[in-house]
C-alpha positions as CSV (number, residue, x, y, z in Angstrom):
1,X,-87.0,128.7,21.6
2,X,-90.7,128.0,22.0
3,X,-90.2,124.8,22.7
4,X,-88.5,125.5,26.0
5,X,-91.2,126.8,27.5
6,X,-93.4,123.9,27.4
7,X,-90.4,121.4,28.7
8,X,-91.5,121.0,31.7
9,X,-89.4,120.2,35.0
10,X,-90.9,118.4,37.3
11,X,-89.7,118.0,40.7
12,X,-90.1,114.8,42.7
13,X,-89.5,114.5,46.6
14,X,-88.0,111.4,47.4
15,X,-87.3,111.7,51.5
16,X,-85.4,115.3,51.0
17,X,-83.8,114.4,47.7
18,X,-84.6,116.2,44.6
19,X,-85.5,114.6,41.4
20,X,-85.9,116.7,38.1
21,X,-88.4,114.5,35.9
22,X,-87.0,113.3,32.7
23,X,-83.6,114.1,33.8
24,X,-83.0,110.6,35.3
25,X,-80.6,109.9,33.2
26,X,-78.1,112.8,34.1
27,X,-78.0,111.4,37.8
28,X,-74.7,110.6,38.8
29,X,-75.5,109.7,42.1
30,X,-75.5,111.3,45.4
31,X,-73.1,113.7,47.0
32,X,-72.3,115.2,50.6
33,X,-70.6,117.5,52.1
34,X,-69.7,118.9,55.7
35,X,-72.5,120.9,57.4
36,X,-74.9,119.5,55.1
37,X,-78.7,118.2,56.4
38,X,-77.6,115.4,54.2
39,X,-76.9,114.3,51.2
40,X,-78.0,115.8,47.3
41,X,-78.4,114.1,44.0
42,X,-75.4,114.9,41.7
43,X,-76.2,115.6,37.7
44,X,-74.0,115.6,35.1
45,X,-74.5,119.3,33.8
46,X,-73.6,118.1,29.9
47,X,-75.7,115.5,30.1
48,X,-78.9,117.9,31.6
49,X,-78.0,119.8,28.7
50,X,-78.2,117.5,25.8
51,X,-82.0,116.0,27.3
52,X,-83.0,120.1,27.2
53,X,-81.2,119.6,23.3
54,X,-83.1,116.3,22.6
55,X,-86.8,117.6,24.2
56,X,-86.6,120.6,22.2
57,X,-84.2,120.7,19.3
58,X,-83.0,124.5,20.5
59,X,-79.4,125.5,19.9
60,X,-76.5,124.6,22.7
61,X,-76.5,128.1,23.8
62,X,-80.4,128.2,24.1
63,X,-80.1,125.0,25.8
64,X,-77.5,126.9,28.2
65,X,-79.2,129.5,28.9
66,X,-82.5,127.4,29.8
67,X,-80.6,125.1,32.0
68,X,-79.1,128.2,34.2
69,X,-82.6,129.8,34.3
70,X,-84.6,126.6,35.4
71,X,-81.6,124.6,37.4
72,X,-79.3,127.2,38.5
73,X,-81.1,130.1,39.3
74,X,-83.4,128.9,41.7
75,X,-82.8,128.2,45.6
76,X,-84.5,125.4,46.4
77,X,-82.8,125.1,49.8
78,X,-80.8,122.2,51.7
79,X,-82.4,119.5,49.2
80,X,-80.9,121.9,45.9
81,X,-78.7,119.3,43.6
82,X,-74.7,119.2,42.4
83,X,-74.5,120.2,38.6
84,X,-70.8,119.0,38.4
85,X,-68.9,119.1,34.6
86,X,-67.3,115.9,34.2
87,X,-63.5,116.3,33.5
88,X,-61.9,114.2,31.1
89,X,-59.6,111.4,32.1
90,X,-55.7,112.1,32.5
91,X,-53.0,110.2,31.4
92,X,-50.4,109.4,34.5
């Protein structure tokens, strides 16, 4: 669990979109909605959570529960991103 404390999250500003450093990869793109300022990058939540897996080697659940501390529980106002859980395809 130590090493979650020095994975660090860095945020760029790109216009009023937030990027988390290192978490590129996750991006699924960008998403909107009515009565938005504008539009929000869109992570895949898994996908967060196996880069917080790989950068530390912590358990999923530690991994969890890091993810909802840094991501989740923090307001960062109009610019704050989509975590979205990607469901899996369904047969017609």
């Amino acid at each position: 669990m130590g090493d979650l404390v020095s994975l660090k999250t860095e945020i760029e500003h790109e216009g009023e979109l937030l990027i988390f450093e290192g978490f590129e990869s996750a991006i699924l793109g960008y998403g909107s909605r009515h009565g938005m300022e504008g539009p929000v990058v869109v992570y895949d939540r898994d996908t967060c959570i196996e880069i917080i897996r790989g950068d530390s080697g912590c358990t999923v659940e530690e991994a969890e529960d890091f993810f909802i501390e840094v991501f989740l529980d923090h307001d960062r106002g109009a610019a704050s991103p989509f975590f979205v859980n990607i469901a899996p395809a369904q047969e017609h």
